[in-house]
N, C-alpha and C positions, 0 to 999 in steps of 0.2 A: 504494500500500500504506500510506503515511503516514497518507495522509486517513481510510481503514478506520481505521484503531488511533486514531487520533483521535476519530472517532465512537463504538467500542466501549469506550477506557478514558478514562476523569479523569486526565487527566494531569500535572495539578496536585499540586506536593508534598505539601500536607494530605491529600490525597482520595488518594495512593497510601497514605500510613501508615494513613490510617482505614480501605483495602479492605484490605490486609494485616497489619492489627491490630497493625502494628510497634510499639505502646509498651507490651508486653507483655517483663517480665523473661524470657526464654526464651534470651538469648544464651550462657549457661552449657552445654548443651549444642549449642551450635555450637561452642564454643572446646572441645569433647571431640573431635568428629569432625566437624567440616564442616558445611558447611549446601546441602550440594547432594544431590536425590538421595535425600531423609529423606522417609519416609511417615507419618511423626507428625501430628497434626491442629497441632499448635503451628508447622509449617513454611510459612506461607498460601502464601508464593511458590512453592512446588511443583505449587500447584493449576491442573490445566488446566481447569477448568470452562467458558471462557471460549472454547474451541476450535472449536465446532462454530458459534458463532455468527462466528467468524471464518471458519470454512469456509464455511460461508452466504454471506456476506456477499465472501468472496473468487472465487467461484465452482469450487473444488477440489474 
C-alpha cells in the first residue's frame, strides 16, 4: 500500500504545500471551527479527488 501512495502522491514537503495550496492566509477560519470536515473550496485537504485512482490502482 506504501508503494501505491508513493507512486500517486509527491511526497515531498514542497510539493505537499504546492498541491494543497497551504500558503494561503485561510487559517482564521480554522481557528473558528476546525478544519476537518469543511466543504469550503479554501479547505484543499478535504479533497478526495485522488480516490478513484487509488481505487484503481489498489484493486477495490
Amino acid at each position: 500500500m506504501s508503494q501505491i501512495i508513493g507512486e500517486v502522491f509527491d511526497l515531498r514537503p514542497a510539493a505537499i504545500i504546492e498541491y494543497l495550496d497551504l500558503l494561503r492566509p485561510i487559517y482564521r477560519k480554522t481557528s473558528a471551527y476546525g478544519h476537518f470536515g469543511r466543504n469550503e473550496p479554501e479547505f484543499t485537504w478535504e479533497k478526495t479527488n485522488m480516490a478513484p485512482l487509488l481505487k484503481d490502482k489498489t484493486g477495490i
